[in-house]
Each structure stands twice: as structure tokens, then as C-alpha cells.
C-alpha positions in Angstrom: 153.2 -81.6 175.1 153.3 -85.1 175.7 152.0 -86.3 179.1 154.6 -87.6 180.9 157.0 -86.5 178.2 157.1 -89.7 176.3 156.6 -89.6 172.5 153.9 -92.5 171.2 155.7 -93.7 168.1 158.8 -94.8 170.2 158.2 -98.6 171.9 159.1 -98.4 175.5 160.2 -101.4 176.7 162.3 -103.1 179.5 163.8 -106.8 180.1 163.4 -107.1 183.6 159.5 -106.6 183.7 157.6 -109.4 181.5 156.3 -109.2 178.8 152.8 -108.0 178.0 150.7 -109.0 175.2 147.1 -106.8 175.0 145.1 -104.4 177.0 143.8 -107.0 179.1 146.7 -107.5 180.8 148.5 -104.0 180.8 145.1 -103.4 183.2 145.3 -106.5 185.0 147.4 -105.2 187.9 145.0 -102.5 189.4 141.8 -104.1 188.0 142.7 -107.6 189.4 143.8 -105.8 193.0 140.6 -104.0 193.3 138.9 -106.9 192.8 141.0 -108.4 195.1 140.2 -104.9 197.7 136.1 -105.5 197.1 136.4 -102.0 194.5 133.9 -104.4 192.5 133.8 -108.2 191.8 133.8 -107.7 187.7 136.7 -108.7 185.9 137.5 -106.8 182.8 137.0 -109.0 179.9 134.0 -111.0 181.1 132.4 -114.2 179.4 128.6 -112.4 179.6 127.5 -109.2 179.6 124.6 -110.3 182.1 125.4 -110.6 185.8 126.7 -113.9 186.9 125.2 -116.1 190.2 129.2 -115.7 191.4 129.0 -111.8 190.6 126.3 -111.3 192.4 126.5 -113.3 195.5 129.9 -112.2 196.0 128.6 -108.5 195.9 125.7 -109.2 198.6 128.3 -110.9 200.6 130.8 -107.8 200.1 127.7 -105.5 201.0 126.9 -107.6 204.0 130.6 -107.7 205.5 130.7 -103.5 205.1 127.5 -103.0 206.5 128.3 -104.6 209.5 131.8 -103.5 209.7 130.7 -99.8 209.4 128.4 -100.8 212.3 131.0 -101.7 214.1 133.3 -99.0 213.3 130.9 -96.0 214.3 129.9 -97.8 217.3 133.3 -98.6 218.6 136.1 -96.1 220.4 138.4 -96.8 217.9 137.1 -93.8 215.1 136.9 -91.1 217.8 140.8 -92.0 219.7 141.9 -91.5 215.8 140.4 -87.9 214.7 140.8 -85.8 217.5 141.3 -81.8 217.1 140.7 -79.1 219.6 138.3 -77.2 217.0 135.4 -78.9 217.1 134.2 -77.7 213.6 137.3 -79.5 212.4 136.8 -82.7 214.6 133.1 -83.1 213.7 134.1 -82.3 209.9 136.7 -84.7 209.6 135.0 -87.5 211.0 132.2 -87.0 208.7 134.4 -86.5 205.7 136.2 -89.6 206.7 133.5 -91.9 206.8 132.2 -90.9 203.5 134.3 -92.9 201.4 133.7 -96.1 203.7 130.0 -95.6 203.1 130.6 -94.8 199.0 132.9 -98.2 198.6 129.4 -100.1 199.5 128.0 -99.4 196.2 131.2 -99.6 194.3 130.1 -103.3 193.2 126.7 -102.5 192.3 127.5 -99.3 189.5 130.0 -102.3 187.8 127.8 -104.6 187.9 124.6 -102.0 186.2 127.7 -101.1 183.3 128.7 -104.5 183.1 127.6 -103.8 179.2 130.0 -100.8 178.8 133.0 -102.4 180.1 132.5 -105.0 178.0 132.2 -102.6 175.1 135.4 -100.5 176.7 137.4 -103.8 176.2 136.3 -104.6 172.7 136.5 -101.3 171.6 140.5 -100.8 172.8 140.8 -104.7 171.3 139.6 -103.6 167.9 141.6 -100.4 167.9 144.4 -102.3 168.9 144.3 -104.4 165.9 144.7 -101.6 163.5 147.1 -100.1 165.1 149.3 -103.2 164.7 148.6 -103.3 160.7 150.5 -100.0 160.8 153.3 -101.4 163.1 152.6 -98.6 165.8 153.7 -99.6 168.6 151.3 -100.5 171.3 154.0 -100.2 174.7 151.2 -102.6 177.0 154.5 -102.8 178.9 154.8 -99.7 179.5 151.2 -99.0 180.6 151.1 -102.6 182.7 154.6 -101.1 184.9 152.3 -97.6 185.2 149.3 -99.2 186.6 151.1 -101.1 189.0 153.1 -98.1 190.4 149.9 -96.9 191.1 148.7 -99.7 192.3 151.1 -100.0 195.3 150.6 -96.6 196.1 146.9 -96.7 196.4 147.7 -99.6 198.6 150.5 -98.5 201.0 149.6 -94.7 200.9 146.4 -95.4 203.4 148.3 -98.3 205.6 151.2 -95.6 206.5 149.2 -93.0 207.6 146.7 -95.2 209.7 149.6 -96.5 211.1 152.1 -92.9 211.7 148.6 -91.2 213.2 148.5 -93.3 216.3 151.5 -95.7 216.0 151.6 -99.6 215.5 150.4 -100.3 218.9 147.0 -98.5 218.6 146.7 -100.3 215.3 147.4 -104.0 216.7 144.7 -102.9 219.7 142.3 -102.0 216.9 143.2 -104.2 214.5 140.2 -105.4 212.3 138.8 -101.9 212.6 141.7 -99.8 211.5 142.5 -102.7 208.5 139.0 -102.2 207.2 138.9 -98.8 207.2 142.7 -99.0 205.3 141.3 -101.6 202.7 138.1 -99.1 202.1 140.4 -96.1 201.5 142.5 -98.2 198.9 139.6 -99.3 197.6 137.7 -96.2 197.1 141.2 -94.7 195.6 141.6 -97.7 193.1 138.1 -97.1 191.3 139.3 -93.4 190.8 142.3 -94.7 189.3 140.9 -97.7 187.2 139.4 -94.9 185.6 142.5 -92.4 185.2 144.4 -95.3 183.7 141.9 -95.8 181.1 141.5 -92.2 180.0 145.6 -92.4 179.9 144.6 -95.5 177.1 142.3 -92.9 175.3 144.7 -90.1 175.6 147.7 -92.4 174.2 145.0 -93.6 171.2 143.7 -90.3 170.2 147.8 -89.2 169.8 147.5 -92.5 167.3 145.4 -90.8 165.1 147.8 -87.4 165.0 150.3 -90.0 164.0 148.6 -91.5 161.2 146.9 -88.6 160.2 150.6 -86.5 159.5 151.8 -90.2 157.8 148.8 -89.7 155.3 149.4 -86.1 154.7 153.2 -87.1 154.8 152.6 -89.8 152.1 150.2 -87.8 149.8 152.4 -84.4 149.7 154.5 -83.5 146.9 157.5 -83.3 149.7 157.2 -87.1 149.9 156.9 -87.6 146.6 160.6 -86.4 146.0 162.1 -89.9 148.1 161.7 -91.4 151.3 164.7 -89.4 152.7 162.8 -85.7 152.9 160.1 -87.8 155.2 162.9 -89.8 157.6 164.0 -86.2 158.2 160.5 -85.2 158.7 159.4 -88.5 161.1 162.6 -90.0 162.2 160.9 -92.4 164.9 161.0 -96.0 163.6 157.1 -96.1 163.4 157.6 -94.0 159.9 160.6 -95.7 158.6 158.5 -98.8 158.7 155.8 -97.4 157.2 157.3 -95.6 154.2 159.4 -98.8 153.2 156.6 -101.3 153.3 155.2 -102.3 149.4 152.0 -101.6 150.7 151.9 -97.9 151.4 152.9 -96.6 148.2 152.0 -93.0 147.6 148.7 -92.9 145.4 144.9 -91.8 145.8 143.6 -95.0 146.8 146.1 -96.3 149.9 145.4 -92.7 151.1 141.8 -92.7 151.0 142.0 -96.5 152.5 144.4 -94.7 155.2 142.0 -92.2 156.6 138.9 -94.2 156.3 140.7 -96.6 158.6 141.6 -93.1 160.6 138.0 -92.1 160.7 136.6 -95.8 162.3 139.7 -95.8 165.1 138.0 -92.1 165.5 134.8 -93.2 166.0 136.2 -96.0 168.1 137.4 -93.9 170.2 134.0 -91.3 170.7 132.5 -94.5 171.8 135.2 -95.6 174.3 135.5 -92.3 175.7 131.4 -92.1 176.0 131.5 -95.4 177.6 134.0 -94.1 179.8 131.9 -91.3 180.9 128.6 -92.8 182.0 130.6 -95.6 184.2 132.4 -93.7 186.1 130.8 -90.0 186.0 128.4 -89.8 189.3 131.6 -91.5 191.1 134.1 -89.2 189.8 131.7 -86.1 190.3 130.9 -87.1 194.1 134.8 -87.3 194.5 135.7 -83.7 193.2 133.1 -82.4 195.3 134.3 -84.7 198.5 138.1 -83.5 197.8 137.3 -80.2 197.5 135.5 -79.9 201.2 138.2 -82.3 202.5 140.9 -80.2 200.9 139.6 -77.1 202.6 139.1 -78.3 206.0 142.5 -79.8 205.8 143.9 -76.3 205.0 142.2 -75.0 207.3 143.1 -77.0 210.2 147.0 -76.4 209.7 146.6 -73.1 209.1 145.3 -72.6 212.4 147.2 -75.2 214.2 150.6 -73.3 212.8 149.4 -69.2 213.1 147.4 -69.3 216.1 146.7 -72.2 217.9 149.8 -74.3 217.8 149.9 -78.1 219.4 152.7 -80.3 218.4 150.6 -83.3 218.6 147.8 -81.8 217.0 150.1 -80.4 214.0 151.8 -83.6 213.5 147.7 -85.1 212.8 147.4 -81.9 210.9 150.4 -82.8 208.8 149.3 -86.2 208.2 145.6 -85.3 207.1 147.0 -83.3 204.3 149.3 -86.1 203.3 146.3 -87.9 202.9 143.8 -85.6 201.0 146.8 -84.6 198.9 146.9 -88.2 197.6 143.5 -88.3 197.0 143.3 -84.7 196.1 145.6 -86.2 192.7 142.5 -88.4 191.5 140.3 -85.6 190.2 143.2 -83.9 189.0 144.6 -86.5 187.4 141.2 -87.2 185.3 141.1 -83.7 184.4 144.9 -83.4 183.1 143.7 -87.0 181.2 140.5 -85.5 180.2 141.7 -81.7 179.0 144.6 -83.4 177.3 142.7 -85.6 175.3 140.3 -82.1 174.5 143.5 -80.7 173.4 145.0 -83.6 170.6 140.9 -84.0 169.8 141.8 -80.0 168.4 145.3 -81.0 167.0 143.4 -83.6 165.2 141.4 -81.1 163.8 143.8 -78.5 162.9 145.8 -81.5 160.9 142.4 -82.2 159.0 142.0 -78.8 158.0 145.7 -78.4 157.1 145.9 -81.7 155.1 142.7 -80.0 153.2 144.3 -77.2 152.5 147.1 -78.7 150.6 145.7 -81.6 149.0 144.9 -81.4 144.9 143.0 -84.3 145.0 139.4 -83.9 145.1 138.5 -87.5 146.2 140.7 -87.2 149.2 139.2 -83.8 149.8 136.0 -84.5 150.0 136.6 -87.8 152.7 138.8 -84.9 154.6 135.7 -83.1 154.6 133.6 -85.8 155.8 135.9 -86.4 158.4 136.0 -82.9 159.7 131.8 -83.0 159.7 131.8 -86.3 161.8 134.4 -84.8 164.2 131.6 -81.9 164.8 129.2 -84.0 165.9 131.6 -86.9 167.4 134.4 -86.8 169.2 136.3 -88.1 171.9 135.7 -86.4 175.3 135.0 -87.1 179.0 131.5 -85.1 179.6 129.5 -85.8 183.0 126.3 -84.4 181.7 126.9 -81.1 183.7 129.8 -80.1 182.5 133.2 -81.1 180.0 136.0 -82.3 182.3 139.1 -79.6 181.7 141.3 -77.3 183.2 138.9 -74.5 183.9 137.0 -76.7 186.2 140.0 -76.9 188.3 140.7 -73.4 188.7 136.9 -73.0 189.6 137.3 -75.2 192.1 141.0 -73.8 193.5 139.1 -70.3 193.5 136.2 -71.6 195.7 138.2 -73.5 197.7 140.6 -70.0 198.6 137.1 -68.1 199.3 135.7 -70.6 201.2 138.8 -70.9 203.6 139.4 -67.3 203.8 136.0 -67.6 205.7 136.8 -70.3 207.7 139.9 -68.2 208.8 138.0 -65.4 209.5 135.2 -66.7 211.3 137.8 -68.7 213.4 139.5 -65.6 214.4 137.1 -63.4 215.8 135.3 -66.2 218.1 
């Protein structure tokens, strides 16, 4: 199933949003904004692949501003009038948890500017993909990817604002001001690089569904159905991609234009193993400190409106209750989100496979055969997934998670109760 329900060989595009011409700028909305939130200070397509003077001052001075602000923030009133509970395991918890993700936006800067070299590869890599999927008039919908990153974006944004502000009203906020809008801004920020990296495993995941669709073109244009008239394979593909495709001069059905096809196949493949790869070592001891911070957030969330609704009830304490599981709900959908992205793209990596095998199976011709077969023997040893060392990012590691987070509060519950 397509995520999102959108089907890649159909353009998606729209008059009143402008018009966007590569990668660079279909990112530019959350990448330029968390720049703009001190997420990092990189941008995406840089002139060097060494750290500039400008880079690096500008992290130091973002280092310096946050250290002292989180000085100021622990030593000030402001934190403790915010997270109040009248369980002090859930008090105490919070107000560690919370900090957490001020402290973890300090080295945000620093890991971009250490994989400065793998961004740099992550952007040529999409650009030279990019540019064969145009020789084979697929359509690349930046549009379409530009308008999702900046939904996001404003969310990531607003999200943090309203509940700082609904907790303790606009009054507390103008009192405590710079406090409250730093700890905002760090929030978005730290919820920003999560998605910077969602959006670009939604890149790989639209990519790797480009190679399903040129791989059923080439078995398409190679089968004896095709070879009957182009009207057997309008009714087989009826998305404009295909029709363009089967009535260009070019791709006429023979040996050699097929074998051309899925070499070109197999390099966008390997493109991809390396994007993916690249992918993975930016943004995997960020995303694994995340899971495990939602997951304890998540529970002590749970936990505190379960006992503020059954058996210790508060109105003003369940309204904050309600409010801190707005909150790690939102940023309980970044980890999920990158394992949807991640197990999907698993699951076209074994579509991709299956539509080797079958293109194998019903091919006469030995030199396209054996290239099938050399395909298949790279994809063993190569393919596109999101692995942080530990462990392949998929579904299973969700329901792990869901299942330790039900013991865990069961527990909680339990201890709570008989005190």
C-alpha cells in the first residue's frame, strides 16, 4: 500500500503553491527553518565538504547561548511553577525528562557538522538519481514533497508554543518570557532534526517505489504481452508515466534497450543502498536516544492520567495531565514515523525482489537473464535499509516497545496503589 495513498507515477501538482525545481528546494522549508531554530548551522547543499570559519563560529556561539540559557533555566523559578504534580515520582520524572531534549539540541550542531561528508553525498546521490529519473519522464512531484515538509514544518513550530502557553496561560509566559521562548525554540528544534530525517526516508521510500516502476516497464516491454501492441500495456499501466514511455522511438522492445533499462535500474539501486546508508549513520544515535526518551516519556505520561482520572482526581492537575500527553503524542509520532518510513521501504526493497525473480522466470532471453541474476546477487548483499548497528528499523520494534511500555506501566499502577 502506498503511504499516504498516493500512487508515484501520477504528478501531483497545484497552482497556488510555486513551483519547485530539485530536491534542494523541496527540503528547503524544514532544513532552512531548523537552521533558522539552531537544529544545526549546515545548509544542505554546501560549497565544501570541510567545516567553514562561519559554520563553526556560529556553532560555538549557539553552544554558548544554550549553555547559559540552560543555566538560567534550572536556576530560575520559572521550570518548577510549570511541572507541578502531586506524585512526586511523576513531578521529579517529568522535570528530568523535560530537560533532556534542551540538553540534547546542544550537540545537534556538532553531529552535522562531523557528517558534513554524508549530507553532502545524501544531496548528490538524490541529484544523480534525480537525473535518470527525468530520462524516463517519471515524474519527480518536488512540489508535492516541498508543501509536505512545510506542513510539518509549522507544526513542529506551533505544536510546542501552544502548550507552553495553554499550561500556565499567556500571562505566566510574558512574566517568564525569555525562559519559556527558549525552552519553546529547543523543543521545535529537537522535533525538526527528527523530522529532517523522516522527510528524507519519505525521499528514499518514494525512490525505491521508482525502481518497482521501472522494473514492471522493463518486464512490461520485454514480454510477449507487449509485444502484441501498445494497447494490452495502456490497459496494464494506464498512468501517463507508461504511455510516455511506450510511445517514445527510443524504448522499442528488443534485448539491448532492456538490458540498458535495468543496468540503469541496478545503479539508481545502488544509489539508493548508499543514500539510505548515509542516512543511517547521520541520524542513528539521535534517532535511537529519541525512541528510548519517548518510550519513558510516553509511560510516565500514561501513567500520570491514569492516576489523575481513577484515583486521584484534580481538575487542575488533569488539565496538565492532558496537555503532557498532547505533547509526548506529537513527539511520540517521530520514531514512529521513521519506522512506518523505514519498514516500508523494507517492504518495496522485497517487492523489488519478488519482480526480479518473476521477470526471471518469464524471460527467454539468456543475456537479460543472466543481468537479472546479477541484479538479484547484488540486492543480497546491498540494499536499501535504515539499520542502527543494533538493530533494522521495522514494525516489530514498535510492538516491542508498545509491549514494554504496557508492562512497565502496569507496575507503575500497581506500585502506586498499594502505597
Amino acid at each position: 500500500m502506498d503511504v499516504f495513498g498516493f500512487e508515484n507515477n501520477r504528478e501531483y501538482t497545484v497552482s497556488w503553491w510555486p513551483k519547485i525545481s530539485d530536491h534542494i528546494q523541496a527540503l528547503s522549508t524544514i532544513w532552512n527553518t531548523s537552521r533558522a531554530f539552531g537544529a544545526f548551522t549546515v545548509p544542505f547543499n554546501p560549497r565544501t565538504d570541510k567545516p567553514t570559519t562561519i559554520e563553526l563560529l556560529s556553532s560555538t556561539v549557539l553552544t554558548a547561548i544554550r549553555l547559559y540559557m540552560i543555566y538560567v533555566v534550572f536556576t530560575t523559578d520559572s521550570w518548577d511553577l510549570m511541572f507541578t504534580s502531586s506524585s512526586q515520582y511523576v513531578e521529579k520524572g517529568m522535570d528530568i525528562l523535560l530537560k533532556i531534549p534542551i540538553v540534547l539540541v546542544v550537540i545537534f550542531p556538532w553531529i552535522f557538522l562531523l557528517r558534513k561528508v554524508q549530507f553532502i553525498q545524501i544531496s548528490y546521490d538524490i541529484g544523480v538519481f534525480d537525473k535518470q529519473m527525468l530520462k524516463y519522464n517519471h515524474p519527480l512531484n518536488y512540489q508535492f514533497f516541498h508543501i509536505f515538509a512545510t506542513l510539518f514544518t509549522i507544526v513542529n513550530v506551533v505544536v510546542p508554543l501552544i502548550i507552553l502557553v495553554a499550561m500556565r496561560g499567556v500571562r505566566f509566559w510574558m512574566e517568564h518570557f525569555i525562559v519559556l521562548t527558549f525552552i519553546g525554540s529547543s523543543w521545535s528544534s529537537g522535533l525538526m532534526f527528527n523530522t529532517v530525517f523522516n522527510i528524507l526516508l519519505y525521499h528514499i521510500l518514494y525512490r525505491v517505489q521508482v525502481i518497482n516502476d521501472l522494473l514492471r516497464y522493463a518486464k512490461c516491454q520485454f514480454s510477449k504481452m507487449t509485444s502484441r501492441g501498445n494497447t494490452t500495456a495502456n490497459k496494464k499501466f494506464p498512468f501517463l508515466f507508461f504511455r510516455k514511455l511506450l510511445y517514445q522511438d527510443r524504448f522499442q522492445l528488443d534485448t539491448a534497450n532492456t538490458l540498458a533499462l535495468i543496468k540503469t535500474i541496478m545503479r539508481l539501486h545502488d544509489k539508493l543502498g548508499d543514500i539510505a546508508n548515509n542516512c543511517s549513520r547521520c541520524f542513528a544515535i539521535t534517532t535511537v536516544l529519541t525512541m528510548i526518551h519517548v518510550l519513558v516519556s510516553q509511560i510516565l505520561t500514561t501513567f500520570a492520567l491514569i492516576r489523575v482520572v481513577f484515583y486521584h482526581y484534580d481538575a487542575i492537575e488533569l488539565k496538565d495531565c492532558i496537555l503532557y500527553i498532547i505533547g509526548t503524542t506529537t513527539y511520540c509520532w517521530m520514531p514512529i514515523c521513521t519506522i512506518w518510513m523505514a519498514g516500508d521501504i523494507k517492504k518495496r526493497t522485497i517487492v523489488t525482489w519478488k519482480l526480479i525473480h518473476r521477470f526471471i522466470n518469464t524471460t527467454d532471453d539468456i543475456e537479460v537473464e543472466d543481468l537479472l541474476q546479477q541484479f538479484s546477487e547484488q540486492m543480497n548483499h546491498r540494499s536499501p535499509s535504515i539499520d542502527f548497528r543494533f538493530f533494522d528499523v521495522d514494525w516489530p520494534l514498535l510492538v516491542k516497545a508498545c509491549s514494554e511500555a504496557a508492562t512497565y506501566l502496569i507496575i507503575m499502577i500497581q506500585f502506586d496503589v498499594k502505597k
